[in-house]
C-alpha positions as CSV (number, residue, x, y, z in Angstrom):
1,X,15.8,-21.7,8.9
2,X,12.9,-22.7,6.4
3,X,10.5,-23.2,9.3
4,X,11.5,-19.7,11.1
5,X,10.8,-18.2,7.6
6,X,7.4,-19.0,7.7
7,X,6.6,-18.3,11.2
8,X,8.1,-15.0,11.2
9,X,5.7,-14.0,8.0
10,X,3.0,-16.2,9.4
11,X,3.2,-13.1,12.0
12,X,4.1,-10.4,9.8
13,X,0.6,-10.9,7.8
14,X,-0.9,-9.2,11.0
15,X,1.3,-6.0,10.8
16,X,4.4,-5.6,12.6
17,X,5.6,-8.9,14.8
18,X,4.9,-8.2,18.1
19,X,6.6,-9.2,21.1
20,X,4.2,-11.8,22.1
21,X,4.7,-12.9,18.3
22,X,7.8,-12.9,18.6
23,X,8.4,-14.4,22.6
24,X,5.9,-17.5,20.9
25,X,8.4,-18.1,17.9
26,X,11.2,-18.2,19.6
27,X,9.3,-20.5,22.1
28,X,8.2,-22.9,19.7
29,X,11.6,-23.1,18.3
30,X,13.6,-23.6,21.6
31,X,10.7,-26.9,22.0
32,X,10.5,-28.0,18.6
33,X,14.2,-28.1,17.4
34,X,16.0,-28.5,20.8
35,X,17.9,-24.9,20.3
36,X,19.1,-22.8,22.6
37,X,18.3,-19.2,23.4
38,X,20.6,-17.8,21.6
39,X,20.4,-20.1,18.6
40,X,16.0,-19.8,18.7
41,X,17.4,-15.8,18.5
42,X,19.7,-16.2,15.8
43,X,16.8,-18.2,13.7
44,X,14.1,-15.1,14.8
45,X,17.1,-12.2,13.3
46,X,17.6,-14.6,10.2
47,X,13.7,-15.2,9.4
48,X,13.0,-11.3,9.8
49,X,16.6,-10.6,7.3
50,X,15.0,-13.1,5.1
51,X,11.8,-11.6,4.8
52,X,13.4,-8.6,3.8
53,X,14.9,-9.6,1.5
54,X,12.2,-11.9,-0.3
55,X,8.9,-10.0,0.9
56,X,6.6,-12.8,0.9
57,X,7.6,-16.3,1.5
58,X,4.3,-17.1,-0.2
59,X,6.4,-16.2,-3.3
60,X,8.7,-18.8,-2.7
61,X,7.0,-21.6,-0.4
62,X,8.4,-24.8,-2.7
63,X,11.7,-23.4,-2.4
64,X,11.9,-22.4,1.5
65,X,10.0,-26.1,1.9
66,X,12.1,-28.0,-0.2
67,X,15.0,-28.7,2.9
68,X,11.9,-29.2,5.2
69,X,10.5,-31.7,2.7
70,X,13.4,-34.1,2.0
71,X,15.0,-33.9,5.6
72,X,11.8,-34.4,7.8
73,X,9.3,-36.6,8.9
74,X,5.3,-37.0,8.5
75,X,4.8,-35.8,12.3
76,X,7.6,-33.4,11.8
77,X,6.2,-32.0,8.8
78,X,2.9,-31.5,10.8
79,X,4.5,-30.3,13.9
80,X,5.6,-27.1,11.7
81,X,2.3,-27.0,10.4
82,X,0.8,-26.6,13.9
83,X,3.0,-24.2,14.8
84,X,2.2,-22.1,11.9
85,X,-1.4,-22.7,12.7
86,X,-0.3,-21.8,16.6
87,X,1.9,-17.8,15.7
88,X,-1.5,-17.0,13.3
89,X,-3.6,-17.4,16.6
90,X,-1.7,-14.9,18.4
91,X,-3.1,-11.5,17.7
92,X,-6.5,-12.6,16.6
93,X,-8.6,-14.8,14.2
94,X,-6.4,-16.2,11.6
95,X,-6.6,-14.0,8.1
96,X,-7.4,-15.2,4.9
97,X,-3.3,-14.7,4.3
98,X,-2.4,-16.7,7.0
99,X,-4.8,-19.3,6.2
100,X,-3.7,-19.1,2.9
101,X,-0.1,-19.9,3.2
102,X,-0.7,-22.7,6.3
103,X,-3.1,-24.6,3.5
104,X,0.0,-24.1,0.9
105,X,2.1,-25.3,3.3
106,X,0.2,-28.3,4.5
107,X,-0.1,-29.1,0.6
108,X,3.3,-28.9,0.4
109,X,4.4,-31.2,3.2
110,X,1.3,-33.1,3.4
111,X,0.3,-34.2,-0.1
112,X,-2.0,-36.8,0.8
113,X,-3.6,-34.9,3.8
């Protein structure tokens, strides 16, 4: 859930997700977590509720990171990081937003990186 947060408003930054957006997240999910369709979907309709509800997950990085921090691994940890890095791509040059929250993130995850 933490990790679809931040993709979907890795994506928002740009404006409103698009359908390639939104085909490549739940892409990367179905790879990187081993779901199914229906479960990459459920992730996609939770991130974009989520959102919603918080605004920016900027806001509250150390909090939506916290599960992905205690529960995963180094490579794991930058896996996510390269997918961030991968849904900014999509639409064009990655903006200073996007950049910003992949650098919190990496700090986050990755102290010593």
């Amino acid at each position: 859930e933490a990790a679809a947060i931040l993709l979907y408003q890795i994506a928002s930054y740009d404006g409103a997700v698009t359908d390639r957006q939104k085909a490549a997240m739940v892409s990367e999910m179905r790879s990187a977590f081993s779901a199914d369709e229906e479960t990459a979907e459920g992730l996609y309709a939770f991130a974009r509720m989520a959102l919603g509800q918080i605004n920016d997950a900027a806001n509250s990085l150390k909090k939506i990171l916290k599960p992905v921090a205690e529960a995963c691994t180094a490579e794991e940890k930058r896996s996510l990081i390269d997918m961030l890095l991968r849904i900014a791509e999509i639409e064009g040059p990655v903006s200073d937003s996007q950049h910003r929250l992949i650098g919190e993130a990496r700090r986050a995850l990755l102290p010593a990186s």
